[in-house]
C-alpha beads as a LAMMPS data file, in Angstrom:
LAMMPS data file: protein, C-alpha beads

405 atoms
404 bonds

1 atom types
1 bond types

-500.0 500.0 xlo xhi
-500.0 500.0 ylo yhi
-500.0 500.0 zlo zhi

Masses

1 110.0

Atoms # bond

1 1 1 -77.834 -207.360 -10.086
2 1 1 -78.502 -203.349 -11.043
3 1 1 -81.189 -202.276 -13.719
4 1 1 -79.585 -201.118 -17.028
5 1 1 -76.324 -203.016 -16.717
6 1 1 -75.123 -202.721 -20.193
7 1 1 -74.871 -206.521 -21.843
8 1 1 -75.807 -208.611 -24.325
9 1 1 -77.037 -211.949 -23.324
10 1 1 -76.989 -214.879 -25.701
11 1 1 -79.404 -217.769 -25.403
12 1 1 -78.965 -220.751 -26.757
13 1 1 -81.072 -223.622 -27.354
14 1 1 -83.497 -225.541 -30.007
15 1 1 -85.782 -222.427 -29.770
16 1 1 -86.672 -222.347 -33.606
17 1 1 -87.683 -226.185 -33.450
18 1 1 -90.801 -227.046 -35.125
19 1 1 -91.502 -229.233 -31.817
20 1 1 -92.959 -225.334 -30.235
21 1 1 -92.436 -226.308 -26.757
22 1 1 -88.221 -225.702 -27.421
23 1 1 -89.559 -222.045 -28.061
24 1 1 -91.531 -221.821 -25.390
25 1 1 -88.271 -222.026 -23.076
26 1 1 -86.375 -219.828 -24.499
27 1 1 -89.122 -217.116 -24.566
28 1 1 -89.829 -217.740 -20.896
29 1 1 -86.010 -217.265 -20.403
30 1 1 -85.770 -214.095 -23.049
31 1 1 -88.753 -212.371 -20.510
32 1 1 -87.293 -213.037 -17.700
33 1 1 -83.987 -211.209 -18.804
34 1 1 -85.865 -208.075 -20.539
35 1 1 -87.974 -207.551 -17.074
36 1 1 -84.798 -207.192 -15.092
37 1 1 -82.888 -205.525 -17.880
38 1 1 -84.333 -201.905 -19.214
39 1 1 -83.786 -201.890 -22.986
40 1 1 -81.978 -205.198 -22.998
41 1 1 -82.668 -207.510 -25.992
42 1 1 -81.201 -211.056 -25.603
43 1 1 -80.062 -213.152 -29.282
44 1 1 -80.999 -216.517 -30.097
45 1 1 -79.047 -218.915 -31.062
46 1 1 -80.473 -222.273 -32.232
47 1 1 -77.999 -224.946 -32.188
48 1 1 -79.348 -226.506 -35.135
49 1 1 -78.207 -223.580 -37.490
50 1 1 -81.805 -222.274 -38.178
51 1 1 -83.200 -218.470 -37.860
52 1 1 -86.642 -218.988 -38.210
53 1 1 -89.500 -221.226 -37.311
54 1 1 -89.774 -223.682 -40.302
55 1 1 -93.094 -223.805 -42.457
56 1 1 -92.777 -227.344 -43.768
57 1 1 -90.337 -230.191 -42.495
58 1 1 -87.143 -230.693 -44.695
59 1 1 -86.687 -233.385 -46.998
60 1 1 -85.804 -236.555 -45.676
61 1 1 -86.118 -235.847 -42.208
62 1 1 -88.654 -238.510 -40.929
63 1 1 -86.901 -240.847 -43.418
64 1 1 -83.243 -240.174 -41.593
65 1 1 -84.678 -240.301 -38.169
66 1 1 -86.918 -243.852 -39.156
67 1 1 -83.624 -245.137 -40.107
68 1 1 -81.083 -244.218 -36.985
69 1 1 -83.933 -245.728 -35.014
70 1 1 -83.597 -248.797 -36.646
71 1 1 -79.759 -249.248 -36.307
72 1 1 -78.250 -250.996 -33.225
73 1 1 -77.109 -248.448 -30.869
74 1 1 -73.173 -248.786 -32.032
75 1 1 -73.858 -247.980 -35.593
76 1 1 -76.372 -244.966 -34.720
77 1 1 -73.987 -243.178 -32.505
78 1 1 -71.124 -243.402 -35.222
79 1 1 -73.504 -242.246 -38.050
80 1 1 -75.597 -239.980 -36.327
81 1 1 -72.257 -237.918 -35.138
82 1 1 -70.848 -237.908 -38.591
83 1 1 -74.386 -236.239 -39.756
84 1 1 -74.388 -233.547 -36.870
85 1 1 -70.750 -232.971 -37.795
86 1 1 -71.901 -231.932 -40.954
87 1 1 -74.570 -229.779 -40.138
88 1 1 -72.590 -228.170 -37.587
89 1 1 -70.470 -227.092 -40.332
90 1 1 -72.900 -225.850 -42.860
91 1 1 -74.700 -224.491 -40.311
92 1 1 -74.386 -223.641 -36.911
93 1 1 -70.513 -222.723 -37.243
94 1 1 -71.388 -220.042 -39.630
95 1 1 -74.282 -218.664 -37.153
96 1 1 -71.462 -219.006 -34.218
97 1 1 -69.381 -216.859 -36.296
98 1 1 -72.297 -213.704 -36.969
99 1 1 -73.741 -214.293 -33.405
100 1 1 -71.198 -215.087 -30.923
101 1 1 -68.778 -211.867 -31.452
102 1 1 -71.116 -209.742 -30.113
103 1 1 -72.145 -211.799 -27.087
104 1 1 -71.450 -210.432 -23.345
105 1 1 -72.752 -213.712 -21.620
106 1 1 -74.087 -217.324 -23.075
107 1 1 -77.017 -218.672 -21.654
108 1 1 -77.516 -222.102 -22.515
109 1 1 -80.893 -224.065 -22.199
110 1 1 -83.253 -225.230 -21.509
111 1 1 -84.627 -228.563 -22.641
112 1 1 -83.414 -232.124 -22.827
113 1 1 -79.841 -230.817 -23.741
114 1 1 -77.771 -233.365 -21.928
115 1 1 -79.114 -236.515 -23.930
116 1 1 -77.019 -238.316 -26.317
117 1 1 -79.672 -239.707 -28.624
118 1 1 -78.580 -239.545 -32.226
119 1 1 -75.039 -237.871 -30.505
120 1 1 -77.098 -234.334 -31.744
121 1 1 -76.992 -232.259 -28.523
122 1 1 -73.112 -233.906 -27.179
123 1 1 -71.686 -233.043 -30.983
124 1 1 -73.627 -229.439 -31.027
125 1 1 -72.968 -228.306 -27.400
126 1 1 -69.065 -228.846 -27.284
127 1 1 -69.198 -227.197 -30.486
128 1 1 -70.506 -224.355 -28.545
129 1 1 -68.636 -224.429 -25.720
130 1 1 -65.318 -224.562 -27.403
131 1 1 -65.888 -221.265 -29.462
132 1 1 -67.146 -219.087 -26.474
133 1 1 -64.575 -220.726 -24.831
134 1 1 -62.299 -219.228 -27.695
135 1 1 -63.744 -215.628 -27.380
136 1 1 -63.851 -215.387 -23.777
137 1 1 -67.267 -215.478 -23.276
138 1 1 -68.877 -216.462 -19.832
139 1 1 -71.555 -219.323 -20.277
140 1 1 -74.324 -220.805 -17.919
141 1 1 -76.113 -223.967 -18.619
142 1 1 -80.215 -223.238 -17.468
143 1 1 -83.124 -225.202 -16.721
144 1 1 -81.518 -228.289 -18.496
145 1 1 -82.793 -232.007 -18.553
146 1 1 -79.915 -234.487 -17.916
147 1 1 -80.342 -238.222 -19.168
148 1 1 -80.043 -241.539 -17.026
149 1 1 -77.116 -242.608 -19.568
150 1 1 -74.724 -241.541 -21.448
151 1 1 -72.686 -243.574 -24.432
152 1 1 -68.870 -242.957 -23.823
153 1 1 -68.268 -240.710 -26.704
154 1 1 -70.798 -238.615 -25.721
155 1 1 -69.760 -238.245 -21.809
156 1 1 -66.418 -237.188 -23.204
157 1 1 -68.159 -234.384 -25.067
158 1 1 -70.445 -233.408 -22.839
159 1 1 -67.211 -233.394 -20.107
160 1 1 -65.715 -231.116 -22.470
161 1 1 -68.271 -228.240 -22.334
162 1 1 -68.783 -229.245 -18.456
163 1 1 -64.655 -228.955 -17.875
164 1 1 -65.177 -225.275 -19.673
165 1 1 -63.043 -222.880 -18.328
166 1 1 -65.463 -219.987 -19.185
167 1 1 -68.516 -222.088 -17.799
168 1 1 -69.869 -220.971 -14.420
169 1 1 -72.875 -222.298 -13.177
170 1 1 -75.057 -225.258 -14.175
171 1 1 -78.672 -225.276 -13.205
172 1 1 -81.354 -228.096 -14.001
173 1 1 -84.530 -228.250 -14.146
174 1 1 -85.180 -231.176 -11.678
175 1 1 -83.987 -233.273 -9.070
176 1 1 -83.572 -236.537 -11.196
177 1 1 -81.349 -234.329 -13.836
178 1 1 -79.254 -233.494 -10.714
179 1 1 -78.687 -236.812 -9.431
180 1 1 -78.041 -237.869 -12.938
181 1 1 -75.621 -235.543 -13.708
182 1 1 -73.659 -235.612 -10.245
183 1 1 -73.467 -239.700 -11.308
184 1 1 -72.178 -238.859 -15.018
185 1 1 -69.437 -236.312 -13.268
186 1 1 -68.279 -239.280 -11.135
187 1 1 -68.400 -241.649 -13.598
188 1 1 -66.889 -239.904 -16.661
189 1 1 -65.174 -236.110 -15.458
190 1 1 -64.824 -234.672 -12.422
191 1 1 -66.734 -231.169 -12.570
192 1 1 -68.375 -231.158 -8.890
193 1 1 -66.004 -230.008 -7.259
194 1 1 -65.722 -226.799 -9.466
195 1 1 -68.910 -226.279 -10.286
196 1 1 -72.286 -225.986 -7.697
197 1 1 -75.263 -228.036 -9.875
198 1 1 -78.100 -226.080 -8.861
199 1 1 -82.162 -226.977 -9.112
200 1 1 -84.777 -224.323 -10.528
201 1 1 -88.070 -224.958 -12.092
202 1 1 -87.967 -225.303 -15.840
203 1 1 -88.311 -221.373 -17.187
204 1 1 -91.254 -222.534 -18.840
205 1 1 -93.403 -222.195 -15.809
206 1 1 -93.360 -218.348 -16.908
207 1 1 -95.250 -218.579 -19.403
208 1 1 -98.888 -217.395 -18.168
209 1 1 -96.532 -214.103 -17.370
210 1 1 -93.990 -214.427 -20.691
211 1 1 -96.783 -214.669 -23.594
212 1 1 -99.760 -212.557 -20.932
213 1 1 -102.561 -215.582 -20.942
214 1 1 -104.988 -216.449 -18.294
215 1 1 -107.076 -219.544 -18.819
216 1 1 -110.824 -218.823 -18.950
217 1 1 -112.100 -217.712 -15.724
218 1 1 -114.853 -220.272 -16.473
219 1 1 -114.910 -223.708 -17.574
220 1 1 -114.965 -224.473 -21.232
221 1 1 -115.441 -228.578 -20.913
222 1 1 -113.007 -228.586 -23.723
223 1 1 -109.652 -230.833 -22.930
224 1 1 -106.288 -231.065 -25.251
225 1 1 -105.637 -234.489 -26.305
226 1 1 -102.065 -233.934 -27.447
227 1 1 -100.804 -236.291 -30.711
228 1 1 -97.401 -237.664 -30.476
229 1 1 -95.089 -239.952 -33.585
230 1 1 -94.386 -243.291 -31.747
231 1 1 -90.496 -242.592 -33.179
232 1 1 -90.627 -239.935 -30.987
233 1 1 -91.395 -241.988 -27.793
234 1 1 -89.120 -244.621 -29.666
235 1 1 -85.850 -242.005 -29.610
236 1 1 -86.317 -240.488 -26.521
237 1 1 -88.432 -243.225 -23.934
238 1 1 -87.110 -245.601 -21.216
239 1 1 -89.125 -248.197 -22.616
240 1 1 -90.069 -249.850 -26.132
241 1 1 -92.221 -247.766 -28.214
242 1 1 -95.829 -248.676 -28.897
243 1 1 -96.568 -249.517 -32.420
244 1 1 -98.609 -246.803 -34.693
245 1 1 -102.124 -248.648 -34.695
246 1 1 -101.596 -249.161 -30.511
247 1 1 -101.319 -245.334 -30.112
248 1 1 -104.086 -244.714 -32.389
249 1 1 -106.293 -247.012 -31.089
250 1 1 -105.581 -245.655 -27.661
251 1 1 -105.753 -242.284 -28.624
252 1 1 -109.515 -242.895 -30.144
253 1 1 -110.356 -244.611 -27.130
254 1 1 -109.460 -241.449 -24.700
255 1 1 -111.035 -239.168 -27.055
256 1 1 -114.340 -241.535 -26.570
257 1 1 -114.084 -241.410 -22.788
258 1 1 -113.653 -237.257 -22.761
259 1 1 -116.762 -237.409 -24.403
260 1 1 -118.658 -239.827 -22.659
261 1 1 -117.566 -237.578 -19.482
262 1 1 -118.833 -234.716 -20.803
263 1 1 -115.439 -233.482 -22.266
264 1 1 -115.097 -232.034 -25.807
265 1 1 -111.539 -233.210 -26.744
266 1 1 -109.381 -231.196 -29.191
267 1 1 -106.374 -233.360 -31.129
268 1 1 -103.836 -230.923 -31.049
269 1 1 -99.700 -231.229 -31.495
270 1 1 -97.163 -229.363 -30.263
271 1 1 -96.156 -228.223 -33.813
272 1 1 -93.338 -231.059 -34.622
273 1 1 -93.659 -231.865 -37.953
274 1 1 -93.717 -236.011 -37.811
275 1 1 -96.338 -235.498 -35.390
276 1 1 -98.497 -233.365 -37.737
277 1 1 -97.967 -236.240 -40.098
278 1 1 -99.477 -238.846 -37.423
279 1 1 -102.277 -236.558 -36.340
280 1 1 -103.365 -237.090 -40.245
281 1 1 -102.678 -240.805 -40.325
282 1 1 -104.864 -240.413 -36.884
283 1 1 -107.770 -238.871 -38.342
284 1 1 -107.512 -241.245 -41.713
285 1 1 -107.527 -244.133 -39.856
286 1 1 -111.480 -243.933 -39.077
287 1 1 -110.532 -244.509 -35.413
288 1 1 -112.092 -241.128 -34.511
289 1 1 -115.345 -242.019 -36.433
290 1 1 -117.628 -243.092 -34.186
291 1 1 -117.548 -239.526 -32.350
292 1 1 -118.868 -237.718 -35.118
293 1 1 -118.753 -234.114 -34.263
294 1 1 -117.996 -234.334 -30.639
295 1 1 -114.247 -233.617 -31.077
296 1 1 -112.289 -231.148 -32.701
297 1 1 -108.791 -230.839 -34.636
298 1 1 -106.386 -227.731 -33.578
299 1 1 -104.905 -226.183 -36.635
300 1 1 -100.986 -226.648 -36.475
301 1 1 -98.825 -223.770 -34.315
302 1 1 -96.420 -222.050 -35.852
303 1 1 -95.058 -220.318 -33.032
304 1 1 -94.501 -220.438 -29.390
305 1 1 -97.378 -217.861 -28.798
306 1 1 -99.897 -219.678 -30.962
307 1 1 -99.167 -223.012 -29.346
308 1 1 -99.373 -221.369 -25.260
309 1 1 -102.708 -219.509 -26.647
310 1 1 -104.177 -222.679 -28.078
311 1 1 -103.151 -224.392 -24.596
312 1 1 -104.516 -221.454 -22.575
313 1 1 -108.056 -222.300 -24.050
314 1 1 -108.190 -225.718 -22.601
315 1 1 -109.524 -226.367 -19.248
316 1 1 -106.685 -228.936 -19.273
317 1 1 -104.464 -231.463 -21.009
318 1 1 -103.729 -235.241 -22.246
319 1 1 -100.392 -235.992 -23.470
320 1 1 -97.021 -237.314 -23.949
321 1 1 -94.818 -233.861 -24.752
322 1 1 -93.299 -232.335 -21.152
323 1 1 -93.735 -228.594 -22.474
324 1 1 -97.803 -229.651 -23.330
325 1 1 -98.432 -230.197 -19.768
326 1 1 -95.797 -227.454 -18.187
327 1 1 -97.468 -225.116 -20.522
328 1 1 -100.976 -226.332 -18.976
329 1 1 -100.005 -226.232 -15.837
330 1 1 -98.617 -222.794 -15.933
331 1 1 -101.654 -221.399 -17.947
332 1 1 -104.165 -222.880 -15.417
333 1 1 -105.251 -226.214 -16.955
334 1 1 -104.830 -229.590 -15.579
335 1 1 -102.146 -231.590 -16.929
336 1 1 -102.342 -235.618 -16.973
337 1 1 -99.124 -236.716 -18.220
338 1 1 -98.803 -240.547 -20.629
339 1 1 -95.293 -241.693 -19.356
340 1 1 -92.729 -242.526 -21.492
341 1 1 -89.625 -240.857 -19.972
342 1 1 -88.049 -240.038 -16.649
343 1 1 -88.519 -236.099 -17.423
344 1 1 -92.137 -236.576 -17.519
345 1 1 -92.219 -238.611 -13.788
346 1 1 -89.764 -235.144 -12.732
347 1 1 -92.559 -232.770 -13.525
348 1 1 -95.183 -233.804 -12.100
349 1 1 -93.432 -234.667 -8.223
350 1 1 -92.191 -230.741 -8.756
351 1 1 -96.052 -229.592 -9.071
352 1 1 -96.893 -232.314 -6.172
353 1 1 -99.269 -234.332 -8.645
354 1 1 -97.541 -237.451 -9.199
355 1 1 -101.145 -239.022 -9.467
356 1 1 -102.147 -237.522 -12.342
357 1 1 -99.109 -239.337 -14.518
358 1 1 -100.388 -242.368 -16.060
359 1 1 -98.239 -244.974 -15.587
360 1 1 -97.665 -245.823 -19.454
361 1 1 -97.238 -244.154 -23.106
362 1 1 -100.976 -245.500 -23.806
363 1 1 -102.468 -245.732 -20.624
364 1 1 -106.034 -247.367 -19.609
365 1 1 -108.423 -244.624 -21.540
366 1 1 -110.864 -244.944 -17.967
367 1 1 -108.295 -244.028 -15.658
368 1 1 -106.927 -241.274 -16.972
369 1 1 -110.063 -240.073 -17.822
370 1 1 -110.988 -240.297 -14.250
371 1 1 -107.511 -238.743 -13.078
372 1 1 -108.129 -235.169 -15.065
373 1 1 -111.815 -235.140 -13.359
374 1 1 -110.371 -235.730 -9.991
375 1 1 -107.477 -232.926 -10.686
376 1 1 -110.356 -230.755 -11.993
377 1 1 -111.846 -230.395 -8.807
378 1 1 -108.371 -229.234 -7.450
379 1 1 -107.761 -226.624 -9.928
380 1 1 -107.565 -223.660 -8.171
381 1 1 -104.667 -225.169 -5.828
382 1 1 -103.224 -226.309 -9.140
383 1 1 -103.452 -222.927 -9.979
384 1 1 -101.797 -221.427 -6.187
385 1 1 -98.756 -223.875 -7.098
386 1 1 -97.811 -222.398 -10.831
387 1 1 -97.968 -218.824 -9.598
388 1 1 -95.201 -220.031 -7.100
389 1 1 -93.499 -222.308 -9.501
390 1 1 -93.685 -219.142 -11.493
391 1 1 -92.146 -217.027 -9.131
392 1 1 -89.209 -219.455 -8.576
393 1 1 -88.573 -220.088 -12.006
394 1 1 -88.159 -216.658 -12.816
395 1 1 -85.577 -216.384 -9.604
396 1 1 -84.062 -219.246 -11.274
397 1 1 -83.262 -217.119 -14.473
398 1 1 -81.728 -214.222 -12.566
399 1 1 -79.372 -216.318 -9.997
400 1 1 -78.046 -217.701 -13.133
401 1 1 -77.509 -214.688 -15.001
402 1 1 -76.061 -212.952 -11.720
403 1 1 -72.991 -215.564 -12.623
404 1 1 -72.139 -213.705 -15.487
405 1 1 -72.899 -210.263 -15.386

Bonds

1 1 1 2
2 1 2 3
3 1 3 4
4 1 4 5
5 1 5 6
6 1 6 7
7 1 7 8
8 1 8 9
9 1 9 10
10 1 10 11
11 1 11 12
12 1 12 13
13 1 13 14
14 1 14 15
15 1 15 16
16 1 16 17
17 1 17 18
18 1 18 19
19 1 19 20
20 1 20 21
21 1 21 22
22 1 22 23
23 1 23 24
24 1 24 25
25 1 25 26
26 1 26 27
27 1 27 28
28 1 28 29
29 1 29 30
30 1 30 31
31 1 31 32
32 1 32 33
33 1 33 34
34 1 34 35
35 1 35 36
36 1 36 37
37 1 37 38
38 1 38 39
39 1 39 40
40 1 40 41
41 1 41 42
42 1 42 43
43 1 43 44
44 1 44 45
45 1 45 46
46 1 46 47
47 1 47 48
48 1 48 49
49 1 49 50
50 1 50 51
51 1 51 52
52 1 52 53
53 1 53 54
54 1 54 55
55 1 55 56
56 1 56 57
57 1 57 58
58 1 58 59
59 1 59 60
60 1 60 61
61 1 61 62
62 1 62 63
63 1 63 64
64 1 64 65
65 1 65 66
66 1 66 67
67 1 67 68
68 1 68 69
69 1 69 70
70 1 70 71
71 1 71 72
72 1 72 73
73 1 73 74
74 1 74 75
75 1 75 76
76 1 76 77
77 1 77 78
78 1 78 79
79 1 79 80
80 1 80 81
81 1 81 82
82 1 82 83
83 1 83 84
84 1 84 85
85 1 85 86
86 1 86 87
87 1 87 88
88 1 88 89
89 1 89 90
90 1 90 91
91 1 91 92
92 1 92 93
93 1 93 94
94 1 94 95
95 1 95 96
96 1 96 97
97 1 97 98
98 1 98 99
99 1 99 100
100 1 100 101
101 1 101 102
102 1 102 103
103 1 103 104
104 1 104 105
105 1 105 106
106 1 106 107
107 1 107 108
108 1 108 109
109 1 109 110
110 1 110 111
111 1 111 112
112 1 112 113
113 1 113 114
114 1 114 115
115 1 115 116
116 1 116 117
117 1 117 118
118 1 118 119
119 1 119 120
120 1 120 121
121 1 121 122
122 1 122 123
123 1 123 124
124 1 124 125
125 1 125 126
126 1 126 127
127 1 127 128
128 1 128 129
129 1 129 130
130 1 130 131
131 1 131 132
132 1 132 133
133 1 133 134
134 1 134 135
135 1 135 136
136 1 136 137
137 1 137 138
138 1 138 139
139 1 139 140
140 1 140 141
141 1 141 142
142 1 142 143
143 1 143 144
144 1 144 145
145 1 145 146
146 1 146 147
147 1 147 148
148 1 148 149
149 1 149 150
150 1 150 151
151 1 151 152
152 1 152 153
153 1 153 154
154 1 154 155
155 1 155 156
156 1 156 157
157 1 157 158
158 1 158 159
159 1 159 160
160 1 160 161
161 1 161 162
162 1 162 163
163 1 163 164
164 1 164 165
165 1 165 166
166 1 166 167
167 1 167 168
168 1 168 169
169 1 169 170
170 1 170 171
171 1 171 172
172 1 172 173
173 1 173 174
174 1 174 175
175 1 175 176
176 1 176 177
177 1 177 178
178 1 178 179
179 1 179 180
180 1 180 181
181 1 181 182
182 1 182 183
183 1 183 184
184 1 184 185
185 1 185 186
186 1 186 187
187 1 187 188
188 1 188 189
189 1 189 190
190 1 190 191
191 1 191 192
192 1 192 193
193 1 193 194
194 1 194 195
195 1 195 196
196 1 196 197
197 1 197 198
198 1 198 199
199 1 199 200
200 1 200 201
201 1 201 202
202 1 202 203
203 1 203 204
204 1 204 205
205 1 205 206
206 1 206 207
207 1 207 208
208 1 208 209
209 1 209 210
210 1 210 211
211 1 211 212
212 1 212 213
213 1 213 214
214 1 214 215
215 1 215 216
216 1 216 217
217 1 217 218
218 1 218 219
219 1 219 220
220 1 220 221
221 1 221 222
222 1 222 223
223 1 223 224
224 1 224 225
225 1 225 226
226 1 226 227
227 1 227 228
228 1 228 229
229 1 229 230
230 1 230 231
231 1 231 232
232 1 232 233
233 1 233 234
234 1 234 235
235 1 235 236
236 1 236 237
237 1 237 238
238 1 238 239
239 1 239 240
240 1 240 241
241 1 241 242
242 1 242 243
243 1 243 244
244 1 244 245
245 1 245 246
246 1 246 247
247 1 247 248
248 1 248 249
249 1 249 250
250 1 250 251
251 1 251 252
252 1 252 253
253 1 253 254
254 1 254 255
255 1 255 256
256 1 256 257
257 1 257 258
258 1 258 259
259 1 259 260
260 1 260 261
261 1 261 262
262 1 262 263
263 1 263 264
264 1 264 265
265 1 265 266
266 1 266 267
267 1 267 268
268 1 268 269
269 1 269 270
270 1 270 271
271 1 271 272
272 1 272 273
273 1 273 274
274 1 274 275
275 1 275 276
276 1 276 277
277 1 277 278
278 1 278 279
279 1 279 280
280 1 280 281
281 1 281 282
282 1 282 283
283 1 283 284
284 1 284 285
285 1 285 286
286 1 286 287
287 1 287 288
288 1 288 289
289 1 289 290
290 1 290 291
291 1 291 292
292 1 292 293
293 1 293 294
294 1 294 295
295 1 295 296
296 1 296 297
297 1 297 298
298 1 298 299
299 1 299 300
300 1 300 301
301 1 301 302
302 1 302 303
303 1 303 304
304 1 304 305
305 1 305 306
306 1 306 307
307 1 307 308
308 1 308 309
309 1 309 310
310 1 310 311
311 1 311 312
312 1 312 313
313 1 313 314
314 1 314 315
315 1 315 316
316 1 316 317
317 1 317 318
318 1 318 319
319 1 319 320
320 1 320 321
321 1 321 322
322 1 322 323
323 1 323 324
324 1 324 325
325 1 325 326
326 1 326 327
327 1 327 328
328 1 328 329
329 1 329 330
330 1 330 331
331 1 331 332
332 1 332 333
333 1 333 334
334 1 334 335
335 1 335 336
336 1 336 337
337 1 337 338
338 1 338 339
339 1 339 340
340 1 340 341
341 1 341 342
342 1 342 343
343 1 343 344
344 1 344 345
345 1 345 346
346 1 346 347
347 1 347 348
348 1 348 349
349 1 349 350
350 1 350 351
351 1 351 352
352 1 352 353
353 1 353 354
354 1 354 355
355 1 355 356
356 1 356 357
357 1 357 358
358 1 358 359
359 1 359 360
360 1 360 361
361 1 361 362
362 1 362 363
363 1 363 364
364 1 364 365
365 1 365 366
366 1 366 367
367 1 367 368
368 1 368 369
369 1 369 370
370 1 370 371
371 1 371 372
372 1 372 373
373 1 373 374
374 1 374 375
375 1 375 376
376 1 376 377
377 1 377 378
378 1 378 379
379 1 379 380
380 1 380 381
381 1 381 382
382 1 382 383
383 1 383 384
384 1 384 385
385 1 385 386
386 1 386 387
387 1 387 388
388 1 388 389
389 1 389 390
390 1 390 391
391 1 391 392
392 1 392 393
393 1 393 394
394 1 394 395
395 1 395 396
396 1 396 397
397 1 397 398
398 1 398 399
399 1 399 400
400 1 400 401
401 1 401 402
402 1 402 403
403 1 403 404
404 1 404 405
């Protein structure tokens, strides 16, 4: 690859989700491009038709998402695709159209793209495919997360941007989303034979580099206890949901432990609106009351850099969201993971801290108390293994560019 190659990259993702970490990726990507490239500045294209990050959820939202989560799978899928369909219309087709014309390569990713839940990503993505497809425009898929299942609609759509004529490399961000995807080729399409699935670290691991953060060179004592909707576990996790008062009540009682340990925990989100909305049902519950001032609440992010500057002040993390504890991790702070999804279990085998996942979305408040104290005291090896996850990352980026420029 030479310096100052003339192009115009393209990346496309979620990256103007409310849920910050989306962003996150897609800046990490967007540095990576503008180190190698002199002058080059790479478009975003968010594949749910918006430009900006959004102030205030939209009408209706939690309401529409409550309500596919409570139809059997059958009727979800059917309904669900019929509402993408519809935005994709009124709104991504008409960003395709201003965006996509001037395009000189697609990079697509990261994030949980390959997932089928609500058909959003299957519907959006062959969308995608088929109008760069159209205009001759060579795509790579990056530092994606591939689900354990597919529903059969959605394997046909996702074969369709994977059977892409213009598509030439597919890299994800972990050995599971590998496996997974090899299994969905030979169950559903037959791209492994044309295409090489490659592994890289998700480009999120750039981040102490991509927004310029170092985590204090001192201790602060103070530890993110990250706030997540149960519908969110519900849509996305391998295993029933917790109810509302079961995460709150667990949620309280790790907050009491950080502060019995000598911890100052900070309830903090990663911007998604719903979970906003349970941080306040949180904190009206009275569950919190009993540690009168010995916690604090982190104003919402608004944008990628708020959210990886609020992370970079913690001396670690607590929580559910992937990009929470990649973010950690890569800013110096000690991630414990709350498992609720196979992505989760992915990151932390790639940093070589499988211990510090706790086994379940509301785990005992004791033990993973005790497993951010015990990764404490390896923090500076933490902090050897993000610089190199860093470093690969970032080589990730470029070997997947290199495929179409």
């Amino acid at each position: 690859m030479v310096a100052n190659t003339p192009f115009h990259p393209v990346i496309a993702a979620v990256m103007y989700s409310p849920n910050l970490g989306d962003g996150a990726i897609a800046t990490c990507i967007d540095h990576a491009i503008r180190q190698q490239f002199t002058g080059v500045e790479p478009g975003w294209l968010d594949l749910a038709g918006r430009t900006e990050f959004p102030r205030q959820a939209p009408k209706g939202r939690q309401a529409a998402i409550d309500l596919l989560a409570r139809l059997p799978s059958p009727v979800d899928r059917l309904i669900g695709e019929q509402l993408i369909r519809h935005q994709v219309r009124s709104r991504l087709a008409p960003l395709l159209a201003r965006v996509l014309p001037s395009a000189s390569a697609l990079v697509v990713g990261g994030g949980q793209l390959l997932s089928d839940v609500h058909m959003n990503f299957p519907v959006k993505l062959a969308a995608l495919g088929a109008r760069s497809e159209q205009l001759e425009i060579p795509m790579v898929i990056h530092g994606v997360g591939v689900a354990q299942t597919w529903h059969p609609r959605a394997a046909a759509l996702f074969g369709t941007l994977l059977g892409n004529r213009k598509l030439a490399s597919v890299c994800v961000r972990d050995e599971a989303s590998r496996e997974n995807l090899l299994r969905h080729a030979g169950e559903q399409f037959a791209p492994r034979g044309r295409l090489d699935i490659r592994v890289a670290p998700d480009p999120a691991f750039l981040a102490r580099d991509a927004f310029d953060l170092h985590a204090p060179a001192a201790t602060t004592g103070r530890i993110g206890l990250g706030v997540t909707h149960p519908s969110a576990l519900q849509a996305h996790g391998d295993e029933p949901a917790p109810s509302a008062q079961t995460v709150i009540s667990n949620l309280a009682a790790l907050a009491s432990n950080l502060v019995a340990t000598g911890f100052r925990p900070v309830l903090f989100t990663n911007g998604a609106f719903e979970d906003e909305a349970f941080l306040s049902m949180l904190r009206a519950s009275g569950a919190l009351a009993g540690l009168g001032s010995g916690f604090e609440v982190a104003a919402r992010a608004s944008t990628p850099a708020d959210l990886a500057g609020l992370l970079a002040g913690f001396d670690g993390v607590i929580a559910h969201r992937l990009h929470a504890n990649i973010l950690s991790f890569a800013l110096g702070g000690v991630p414990v993971g709350l498992a609720w999804d196979a992505k989760m279990r992915g990151f932390f085998d790639i940093i070589g801290e499988p211990g510090l996942l706790q086994p379940s979305a509301c785990p005992d408040p004791a033990k993973a108390v005790a497993s951010l104290q015990d990764g404490m005291r390896r923090r500076a090896e933490m902090g050897q293994r993000a610089r190199e996850l860093s470093v690969a990352a970032r080589a990730g980026v470029l070997e997947s560019l290199n495929c179409v420029c």
